[in-house]
N, C-alpha and C positions, 0 to 999 in steps of 0.2 A: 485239809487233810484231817482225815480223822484220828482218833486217840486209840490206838492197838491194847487190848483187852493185858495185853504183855505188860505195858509203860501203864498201864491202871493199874495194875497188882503191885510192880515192883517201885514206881515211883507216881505215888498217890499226889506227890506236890506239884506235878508235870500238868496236872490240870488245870490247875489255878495261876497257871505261868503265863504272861502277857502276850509273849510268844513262843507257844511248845515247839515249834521246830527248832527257832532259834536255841532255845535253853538246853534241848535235847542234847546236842553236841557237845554242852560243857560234862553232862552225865555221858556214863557208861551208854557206848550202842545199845538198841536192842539187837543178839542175833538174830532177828527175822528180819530185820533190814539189810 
């Protein structure tokens, strides 16, 4: 799964996360999901 240009602007630490999907859930959704 790629890294939505959304979750790059608002959370630049989402990249370097070991697993962005996983982590994503503890952060705020993106509304585009």
């Amino acid at each position: 799964m790629t890294t939505h240009p959304y979750v790059l602007k608002y959370y630049p630490e989402a990249r370097q996360a070991p697993s962005y999907p996983d982590n994503r859930a503890m952060l705020r959704p993106p509304p585009i999901m």
